[in-house]
Backbone as CSV, one residue per row, in Angstrom:
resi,resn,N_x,N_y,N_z,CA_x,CA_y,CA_z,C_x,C_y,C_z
1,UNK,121.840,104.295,88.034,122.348,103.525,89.150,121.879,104.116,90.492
2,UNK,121.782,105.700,90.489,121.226,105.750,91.985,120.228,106.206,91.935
3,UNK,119.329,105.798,91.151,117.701,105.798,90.950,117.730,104.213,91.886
4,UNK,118.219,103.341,91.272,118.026,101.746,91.278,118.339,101.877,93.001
5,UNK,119.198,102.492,93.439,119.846,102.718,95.245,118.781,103.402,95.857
6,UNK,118.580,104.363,95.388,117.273,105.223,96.419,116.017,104.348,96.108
7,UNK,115.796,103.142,95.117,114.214,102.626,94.939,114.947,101.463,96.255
8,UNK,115.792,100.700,96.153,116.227,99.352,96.647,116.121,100.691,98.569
9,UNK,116.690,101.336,98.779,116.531,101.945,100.227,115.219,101.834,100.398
10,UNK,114.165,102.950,99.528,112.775,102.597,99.929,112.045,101.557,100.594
11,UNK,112.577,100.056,99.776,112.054,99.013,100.080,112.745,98.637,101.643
12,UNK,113.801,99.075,101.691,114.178,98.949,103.305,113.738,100.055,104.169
13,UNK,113.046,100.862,103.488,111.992,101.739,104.864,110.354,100.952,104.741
14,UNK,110.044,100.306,103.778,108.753,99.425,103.856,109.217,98.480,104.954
15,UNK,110.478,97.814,104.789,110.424,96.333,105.679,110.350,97.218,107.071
16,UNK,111.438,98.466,107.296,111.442,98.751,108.946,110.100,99.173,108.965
17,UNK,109.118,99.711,108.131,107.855,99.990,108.581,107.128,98.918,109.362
18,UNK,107.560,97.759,108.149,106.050,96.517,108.381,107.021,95.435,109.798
19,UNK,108.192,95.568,110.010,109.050,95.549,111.191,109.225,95.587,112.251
20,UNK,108.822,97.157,112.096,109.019,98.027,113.289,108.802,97.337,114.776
21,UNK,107.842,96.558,115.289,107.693,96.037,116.454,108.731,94.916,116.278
22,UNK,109.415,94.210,115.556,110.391,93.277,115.918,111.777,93.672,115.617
23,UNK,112.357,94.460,114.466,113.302,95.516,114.758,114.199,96.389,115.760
24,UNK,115.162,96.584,115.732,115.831,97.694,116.992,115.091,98.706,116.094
25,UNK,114.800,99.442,117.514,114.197,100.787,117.070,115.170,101.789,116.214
26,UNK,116.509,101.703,116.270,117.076,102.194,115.875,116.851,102.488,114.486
27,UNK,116.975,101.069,113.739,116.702,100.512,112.547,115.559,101.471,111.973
28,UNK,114.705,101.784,112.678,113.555,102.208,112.157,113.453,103.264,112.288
29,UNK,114.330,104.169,113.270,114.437,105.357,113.134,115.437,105.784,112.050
30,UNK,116.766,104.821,111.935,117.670,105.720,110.721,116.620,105.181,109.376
31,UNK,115.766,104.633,108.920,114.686,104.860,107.867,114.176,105.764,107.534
32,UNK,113.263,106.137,108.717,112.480,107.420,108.753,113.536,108.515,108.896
33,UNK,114.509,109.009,109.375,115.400,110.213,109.299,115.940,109.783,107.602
34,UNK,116.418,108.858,107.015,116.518,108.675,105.811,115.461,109.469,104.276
35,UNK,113.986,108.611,105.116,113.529,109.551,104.587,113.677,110.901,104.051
36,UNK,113.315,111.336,105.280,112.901,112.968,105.729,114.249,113.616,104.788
37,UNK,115.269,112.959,105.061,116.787,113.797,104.320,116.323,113.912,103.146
38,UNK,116.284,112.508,102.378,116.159,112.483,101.033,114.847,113.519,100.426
39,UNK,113.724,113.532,101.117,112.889,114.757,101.019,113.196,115.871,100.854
40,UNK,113.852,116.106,102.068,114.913,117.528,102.320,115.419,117.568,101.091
41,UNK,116.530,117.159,100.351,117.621,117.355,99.696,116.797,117.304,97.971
42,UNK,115.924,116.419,98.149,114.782,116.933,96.852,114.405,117.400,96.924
43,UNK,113.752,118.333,98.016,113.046,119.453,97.691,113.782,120.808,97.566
44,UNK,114.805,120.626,98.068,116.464,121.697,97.944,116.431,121.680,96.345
45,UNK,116.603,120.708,95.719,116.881,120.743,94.263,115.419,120.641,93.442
46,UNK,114.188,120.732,93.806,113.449,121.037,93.230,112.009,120.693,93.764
47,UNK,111.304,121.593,94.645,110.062,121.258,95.598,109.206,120.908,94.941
48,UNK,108.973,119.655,94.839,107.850,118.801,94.059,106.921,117.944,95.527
49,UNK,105.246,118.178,95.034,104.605,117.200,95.798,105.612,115.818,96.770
50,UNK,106.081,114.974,95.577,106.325,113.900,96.447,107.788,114.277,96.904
51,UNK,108.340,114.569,97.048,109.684,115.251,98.095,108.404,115.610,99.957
52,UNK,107.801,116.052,99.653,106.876,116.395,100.816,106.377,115.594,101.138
53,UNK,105.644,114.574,100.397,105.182,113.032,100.859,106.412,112.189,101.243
54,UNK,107.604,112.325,101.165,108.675,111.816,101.882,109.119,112.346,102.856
55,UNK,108.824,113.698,103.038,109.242,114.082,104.367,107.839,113.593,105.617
56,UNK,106.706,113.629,105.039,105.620,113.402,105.643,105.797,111.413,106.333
57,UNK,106.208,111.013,105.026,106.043,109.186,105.469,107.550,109.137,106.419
58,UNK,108.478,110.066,106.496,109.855,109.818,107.023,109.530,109.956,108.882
59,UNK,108.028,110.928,109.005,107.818,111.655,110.118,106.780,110.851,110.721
60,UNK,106.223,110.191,109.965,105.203,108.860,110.403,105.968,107.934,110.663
61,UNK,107.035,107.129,109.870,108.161,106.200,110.029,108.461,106.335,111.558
62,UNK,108.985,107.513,111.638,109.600,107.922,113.270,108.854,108.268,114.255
63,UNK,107.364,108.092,114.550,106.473,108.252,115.424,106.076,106.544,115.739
64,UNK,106.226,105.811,114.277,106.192,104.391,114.535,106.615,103.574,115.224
65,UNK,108.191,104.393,115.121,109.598,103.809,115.824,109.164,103.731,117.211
66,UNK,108.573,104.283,118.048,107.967,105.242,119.002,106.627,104.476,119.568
67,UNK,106.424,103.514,118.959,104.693,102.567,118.519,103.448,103.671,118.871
68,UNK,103.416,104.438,117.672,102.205,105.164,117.753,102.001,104.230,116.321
69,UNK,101.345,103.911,115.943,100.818,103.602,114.831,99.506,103.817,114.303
70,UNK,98.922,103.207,113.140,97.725,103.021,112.452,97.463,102.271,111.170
71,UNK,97.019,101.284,111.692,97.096,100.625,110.270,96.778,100.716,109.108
72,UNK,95.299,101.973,108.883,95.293,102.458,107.462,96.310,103.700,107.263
73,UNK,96.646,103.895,108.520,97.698,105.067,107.960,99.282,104.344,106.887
74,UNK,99.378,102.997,107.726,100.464,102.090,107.387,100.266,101.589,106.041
75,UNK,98.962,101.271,105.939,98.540,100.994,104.494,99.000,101.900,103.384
76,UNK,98.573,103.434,103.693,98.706,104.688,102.829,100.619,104.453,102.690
77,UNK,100.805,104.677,103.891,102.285,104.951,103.460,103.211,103.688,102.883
78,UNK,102.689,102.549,103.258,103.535,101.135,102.071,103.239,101.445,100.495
79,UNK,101.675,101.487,100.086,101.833,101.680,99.027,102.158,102.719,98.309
80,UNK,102.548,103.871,98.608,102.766,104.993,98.311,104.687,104.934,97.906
81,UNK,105.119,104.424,99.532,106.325,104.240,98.835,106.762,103.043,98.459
82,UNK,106.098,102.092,98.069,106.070,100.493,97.154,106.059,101.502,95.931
83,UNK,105.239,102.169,95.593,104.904,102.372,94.250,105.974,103.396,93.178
84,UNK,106.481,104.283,94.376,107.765,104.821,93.632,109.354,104.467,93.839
85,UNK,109.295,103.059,95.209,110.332,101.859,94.312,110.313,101.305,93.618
86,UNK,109.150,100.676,93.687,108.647,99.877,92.029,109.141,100.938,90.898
87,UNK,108.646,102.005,90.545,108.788,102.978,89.550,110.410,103.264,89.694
88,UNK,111.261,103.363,90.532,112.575,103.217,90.183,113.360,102.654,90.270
89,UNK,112.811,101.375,90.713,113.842,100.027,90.284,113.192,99.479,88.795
90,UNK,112.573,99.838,88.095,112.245,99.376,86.720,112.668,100.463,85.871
């Protein structure tokens, strides 16, 4: 059940990603600090690669908020975390 909650959140840091310019910034910052926690708190219980790629896309998220962007950077980070909501909502 909170595999299925942390994949279904993901997909609400894709929408504030792909968002972000029509969004309250807010929105898009508690994503990206969302992130970064959930990174944090996995890598507390066990420092694996992608715990660090979540703190990394949580810190891009929040520079977005901010409109620094890049669109292949935006690319990298949708499918990256598309692919391990997909993987834990199934």
């Amino acid at each position: 059940m909170i595999v299925k909650l942390l994949g279904f959140t993901d997909i609400l840091a894709i929408v504030a990603l792909l968002g972000a310019s029509m969004l309250p910034q807010i929105s898009v910052l508690i994503m990206g600090l969302y992130l970064i926690i959930k990174g944090v708190l996995f890598m507390i219980l066990g420092g694996q690669l992608p715990n660090i790629l979540d703190i990394i896309c949580g810190f891009y998220i929040v520079t977005v908020s901010y409109g620094l962007s890049h669109w292949v950077i935006n690319l990298i980070v949708i499918l990256y975390i598309g692919q391990k909501a997909i993987i834990s909502l199934v």
